[in-house]
N, C-alpha and C positions, 0 to 999 in steps of 0.2 A: 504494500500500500504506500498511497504516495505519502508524505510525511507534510507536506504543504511547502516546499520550493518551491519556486520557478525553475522551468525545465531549461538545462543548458542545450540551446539550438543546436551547437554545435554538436552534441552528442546521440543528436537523432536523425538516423539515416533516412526514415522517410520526409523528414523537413529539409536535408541537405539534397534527398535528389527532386524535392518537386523545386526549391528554390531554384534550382539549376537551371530550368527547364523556362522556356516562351520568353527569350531575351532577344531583342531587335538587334543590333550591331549601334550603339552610336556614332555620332562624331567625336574622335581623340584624336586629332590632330594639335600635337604641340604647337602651345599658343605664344612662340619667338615674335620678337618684336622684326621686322623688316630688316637683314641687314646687321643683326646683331651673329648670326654664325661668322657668316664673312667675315666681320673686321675682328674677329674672336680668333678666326685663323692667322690673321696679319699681327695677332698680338703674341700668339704665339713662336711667331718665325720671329720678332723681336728678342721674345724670351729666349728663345736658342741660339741666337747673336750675342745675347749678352751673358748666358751660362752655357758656351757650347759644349759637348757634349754629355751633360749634365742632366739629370731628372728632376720634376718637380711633381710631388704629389700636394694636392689641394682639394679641401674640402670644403662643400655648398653651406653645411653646418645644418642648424635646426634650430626650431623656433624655442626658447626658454620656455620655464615651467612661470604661468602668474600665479596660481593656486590651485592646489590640490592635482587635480584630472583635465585640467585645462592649461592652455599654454598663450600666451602672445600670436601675433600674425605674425607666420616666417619671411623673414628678408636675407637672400641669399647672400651672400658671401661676397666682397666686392671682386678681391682677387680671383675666386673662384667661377665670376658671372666674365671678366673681362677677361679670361683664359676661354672660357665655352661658350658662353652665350645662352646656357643651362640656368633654369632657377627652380630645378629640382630639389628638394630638401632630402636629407642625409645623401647626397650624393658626393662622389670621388673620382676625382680625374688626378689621372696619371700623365704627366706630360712631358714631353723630349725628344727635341731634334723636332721641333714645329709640326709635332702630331699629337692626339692626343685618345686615350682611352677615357672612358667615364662609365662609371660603375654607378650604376643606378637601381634602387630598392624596383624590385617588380611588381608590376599593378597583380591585383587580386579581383579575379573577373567572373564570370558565372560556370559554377565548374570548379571552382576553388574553392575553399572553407571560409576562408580570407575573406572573399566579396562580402558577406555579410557578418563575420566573427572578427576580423581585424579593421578598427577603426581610424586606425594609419592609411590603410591602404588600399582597405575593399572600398567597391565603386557605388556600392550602396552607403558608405557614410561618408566618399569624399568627393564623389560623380566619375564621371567618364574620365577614363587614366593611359595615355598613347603607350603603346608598346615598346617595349627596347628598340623593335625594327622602326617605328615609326620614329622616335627619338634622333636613332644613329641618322636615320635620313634626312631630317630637320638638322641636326648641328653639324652633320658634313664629317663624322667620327666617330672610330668605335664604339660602340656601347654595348655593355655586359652585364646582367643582374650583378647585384650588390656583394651576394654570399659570395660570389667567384673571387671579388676582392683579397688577396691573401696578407697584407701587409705592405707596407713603402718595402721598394727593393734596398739591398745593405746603404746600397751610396747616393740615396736621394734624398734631397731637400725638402724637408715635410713643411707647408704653410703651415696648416693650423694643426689645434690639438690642444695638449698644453704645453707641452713647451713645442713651440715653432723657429723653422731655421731665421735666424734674425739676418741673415744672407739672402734668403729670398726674399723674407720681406721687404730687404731695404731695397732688392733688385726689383721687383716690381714695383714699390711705391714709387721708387728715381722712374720708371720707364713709361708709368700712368703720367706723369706730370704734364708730359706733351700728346695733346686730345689730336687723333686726325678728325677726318672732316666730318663723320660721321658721328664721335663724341660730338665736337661743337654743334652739330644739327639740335643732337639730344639735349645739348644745355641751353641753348638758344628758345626751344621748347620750353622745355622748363620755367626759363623764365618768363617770355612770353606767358605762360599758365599762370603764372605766379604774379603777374601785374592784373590778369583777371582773376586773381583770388583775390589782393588785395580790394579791388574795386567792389566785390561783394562782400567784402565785411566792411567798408563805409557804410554801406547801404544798408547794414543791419545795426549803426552804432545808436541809432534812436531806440531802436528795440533794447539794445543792450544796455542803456543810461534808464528804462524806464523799468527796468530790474533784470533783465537778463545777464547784465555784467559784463564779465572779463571772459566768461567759460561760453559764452554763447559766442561770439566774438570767434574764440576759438576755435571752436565746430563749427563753427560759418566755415572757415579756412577750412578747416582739416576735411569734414565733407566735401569741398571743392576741388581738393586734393584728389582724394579718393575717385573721384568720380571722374578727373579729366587727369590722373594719372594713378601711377602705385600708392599715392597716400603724400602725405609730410614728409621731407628727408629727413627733419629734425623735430623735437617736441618742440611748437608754437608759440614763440613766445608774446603774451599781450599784457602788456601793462598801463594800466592807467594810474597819473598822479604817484601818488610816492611810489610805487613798484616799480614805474618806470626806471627809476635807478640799477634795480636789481639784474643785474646782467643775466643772471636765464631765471628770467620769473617764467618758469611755466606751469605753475602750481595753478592761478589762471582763476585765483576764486575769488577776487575782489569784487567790488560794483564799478561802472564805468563813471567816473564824476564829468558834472557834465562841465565846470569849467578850468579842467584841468588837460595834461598832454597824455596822448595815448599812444605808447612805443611799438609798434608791428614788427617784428622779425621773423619773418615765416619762409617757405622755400616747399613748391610743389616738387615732386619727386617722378619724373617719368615711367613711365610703363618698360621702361628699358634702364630704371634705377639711377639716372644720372639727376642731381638737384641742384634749384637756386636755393637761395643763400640774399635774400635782398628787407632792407630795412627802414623804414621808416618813420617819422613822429608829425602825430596830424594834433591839432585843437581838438577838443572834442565838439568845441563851442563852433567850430567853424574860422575863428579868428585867436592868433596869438596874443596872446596879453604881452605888455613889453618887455618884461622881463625874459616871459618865456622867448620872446624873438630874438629877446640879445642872446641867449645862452646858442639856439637855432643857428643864428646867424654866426657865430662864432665856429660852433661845430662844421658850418656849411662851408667855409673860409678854408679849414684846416683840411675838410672832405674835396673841394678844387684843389687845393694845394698837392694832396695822396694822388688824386688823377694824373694830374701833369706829368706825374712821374715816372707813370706804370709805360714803359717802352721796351722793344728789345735790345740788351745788350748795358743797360742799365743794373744796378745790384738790385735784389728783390728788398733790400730793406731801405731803398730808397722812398718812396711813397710814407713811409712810416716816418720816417725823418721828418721830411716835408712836413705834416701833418703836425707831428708832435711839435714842435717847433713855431706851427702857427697857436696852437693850444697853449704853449707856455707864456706866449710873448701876451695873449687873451689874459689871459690868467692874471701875470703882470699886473697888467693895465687896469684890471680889478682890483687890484689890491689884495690878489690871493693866494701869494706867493708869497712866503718868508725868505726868501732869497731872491738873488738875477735871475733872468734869464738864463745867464750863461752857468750858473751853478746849477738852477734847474735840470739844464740841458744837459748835463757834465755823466758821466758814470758813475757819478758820486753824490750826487744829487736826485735828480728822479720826482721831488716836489710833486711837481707837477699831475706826478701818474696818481697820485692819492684820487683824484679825480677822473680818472682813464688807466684801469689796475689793468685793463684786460688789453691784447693785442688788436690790430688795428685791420688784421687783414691775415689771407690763407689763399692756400690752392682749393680748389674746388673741383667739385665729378664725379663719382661714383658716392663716394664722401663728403658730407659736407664742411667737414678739414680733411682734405684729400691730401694724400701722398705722406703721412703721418711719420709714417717710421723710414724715413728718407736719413743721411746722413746730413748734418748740419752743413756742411760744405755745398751739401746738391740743393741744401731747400734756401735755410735764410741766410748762406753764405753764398748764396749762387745769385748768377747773372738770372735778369728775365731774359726768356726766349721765346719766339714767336711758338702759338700753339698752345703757351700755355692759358689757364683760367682761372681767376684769383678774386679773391675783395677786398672790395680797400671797404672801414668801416670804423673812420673814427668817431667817438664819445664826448658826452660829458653829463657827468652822474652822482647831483648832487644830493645827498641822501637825508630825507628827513628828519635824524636826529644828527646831522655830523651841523656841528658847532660854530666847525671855520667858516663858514659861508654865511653871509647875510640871511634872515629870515625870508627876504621876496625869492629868496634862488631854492632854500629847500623844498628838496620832495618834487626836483625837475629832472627829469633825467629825457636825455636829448640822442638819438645814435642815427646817422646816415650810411646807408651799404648799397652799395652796387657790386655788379658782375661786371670783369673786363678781360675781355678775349686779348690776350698780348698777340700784334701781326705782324706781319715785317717791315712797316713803319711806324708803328706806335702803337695804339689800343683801341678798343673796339668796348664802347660801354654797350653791355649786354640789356639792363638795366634802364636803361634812358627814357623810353615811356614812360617812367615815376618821375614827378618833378622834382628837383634838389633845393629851388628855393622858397623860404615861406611863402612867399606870395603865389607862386605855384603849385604850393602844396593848399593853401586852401583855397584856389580855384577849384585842381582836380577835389580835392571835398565836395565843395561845393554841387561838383559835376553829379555825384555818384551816388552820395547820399539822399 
């Protein structure tokens, strides 16, 4: 007699052969973005130019645990997606000599236990799943179920894991930095989408000041995301009035005040993983108050100044200089510096950064600080070169209880960010649909809202 279970399906052969049975064939054709195998292939004849006859094993990785039985939304691997062109999860590719294998977990279909007992993998809990053959023929490379996988051979370079070769890393991060044409399409996208995100969360800031806040604000973006790409590259950051200061306020649960500044730093994320990175600070009122315009107009000074600079063949920490240096002399002139200028400015000084702690600028791409584990000499000790994609994205963040600052300035916090395509004459702001100055910042308000 039965004791009162619930009966394991898995365990009952007449449920497993009638499941089996009256299934249509659907559509699994791997859903690669246009274009992404191809320059996957040119990434890899890179990589074997630059570790010839050397192995790299890389893994797509997996989505983390949020609680319990439930996990996060998986975002493949960046190294892993710009080697294949693959955004299979638990997948592995083995790659050398500009070919590559990938080892892929096998769909579980009707006729298999799996299809309805394994919630990874059967196509009753995750939909229709392409086959190895339909895979290898989409990415232009072998593919092999997963279990075949035996291990990295003795003399290969494993990316990930837990401990990963810091040799490849640093080899692929140096070899990302410079996008061909078909990154730049992807980031160009990106931001494009990303100046229409921006424009729908103006258009939702009434909603949000009459109680929806900072978090509505945010899923305005992040839905917008989502829906005209893979999601957000980065958690969203939106603050209004004193959080503005907060360099990644993304916690996101204030109310919006209606006559205070609201900091956007958001970056849609394409369907091909590559994201902007762009920022801005709007009125909420529609109009700056003076203060807030000085602190604006300052930042905005110091943000031309970072432009100017970004060229090829130029040091990448040039723009920063630039910038910093308009900031300090600002600061100055305020009377908010305990020192010069020039001690500000000094390696021994720094003043100044108490107000600007954070950097002013990065590589962007896959990443939204791209090329991370590069060696100091290739990122902010290197020249810019045409190809690559950066921000410039200087601050000023002054924080509601810090003391130094006059009462009309706390609780302002002020940052501009663009994207700049370096070319073989200078730069390319990616970004430029956003207006840089107040007054064009609250026309486009004006526009949108």
């Amino acid at each position: 007699m039965s004791d009162g279970r619930l009966p394991r399906l898995a365990e009952i052969p007449a449920f497993a052969a009638y499941i089996a049975q009256g299934w249509d064939t659907p559509a699994r054709t791997p859903g690669l973005v246009p274009g992404a195998a191809r320059v996957a292939a040119a990434h890899r004849a890179r990589l074997a130019e630059a570790l010839a006859g050397r192995t790299v094993v890389v893994s797509a990785g997996r989505a983390p645990v949020r609680s319990n039985d439930t996990a996060y939304d998986f975002r493949v691997d960046s190294d892993f997606y710009w080697l294949t062109g693959c955004v299979a999860e638990n997948a592995v590719a083995v790659v050398g000599d500009g070919a590559a294998t990938v080892y892929l977990p096998p769909p579980a279909r009707p006729g298999d236990t799996g299809f309805f007992a394994d919630a990874a993998h059967g196509e009753l809990w995750v939909g229709p799943s392409p086959s190895l053959t339909e895979w290898s023929a989409a990415l232009g490379a072998e593919v092999l179920p997963l279990p075949d996988f035996a291990g990295p051979p003795d003399d290969a370079l494993v990316a990930g894991g837990a401990e990963p070769s810091q040799e490849v890393r640093r080899v692929l991060a140096e070899l990302r930095m410079i996008k061909d044409e078909w990154e730049v399409a992807q980031l160009r996208e990106a931001v494009d989408r990303t100046v229409e995100g921006f424009a729908a969360v103006l258009a939702e800031v009434p909603a949000a000041v009459a109680g929806g806040g900072e978090r509505w604000l945010q899923g305005t973006f992040d839905r917008y995301a989502r829906t005209y790409g893979n999601g957000p590259g980065y958690a969203s950051i939106v603050g209004s009035g004193p959080h503005a200061p907060t360099l990644h306020w993304v916690r996101c649960d204030g109310p919006v005040l209606p006559d205070e500044l609201l900091l956007l730093d958001m970056g849609v994320e394409t369907r091909a993983h590559y994201t902007a990175d762009v920022t801005r600070t709007f009125p909420v009122s529609g109009a700056f108050s003076p203060a807030q315009r000085q602190v604006h107009d300052l930042v905005e000074r110091a943000h031309r100044a970072g432009l100017a600079q970004v060229a090829p063949g130029r040091p990448f920490t040039a723009f920063h200089h630039a910038a910093m240096e308009v900031i300090a002399r600002g600061l100055h002139d305020w009377g908010l510096l305990p020192v010069s200028v020039d001690e500000a400015l000094s390696e021994h000084g720094q003043h100044h950064r108490r107000y600007l702690i954070c950097g002013i600028g990065h590589h962007l791409g896959l990443d939204v600080h791209d090329c991370a584990s590069s060696r100091y000499e290739a990122y902010q000790g290197a020249r810019m070169a045409p190809g690559m994609v950066l921000t410039v994205e200087p601050g000023l963040y002054f924080h509601a209880h810090d003391l130094t600052v006059p009462p009309e300035l706390r609780g302002i916090g002020v940052r501009i960010e663009d994207d700049l395509l370096v070319t073989e004459d200078g730069a390319e702001n990616l970004s430029a649909a956003l207006p840089i100055d107040a007054t064009g910042l609250e026309n486009w308000n004006k526009e949108n809202v």
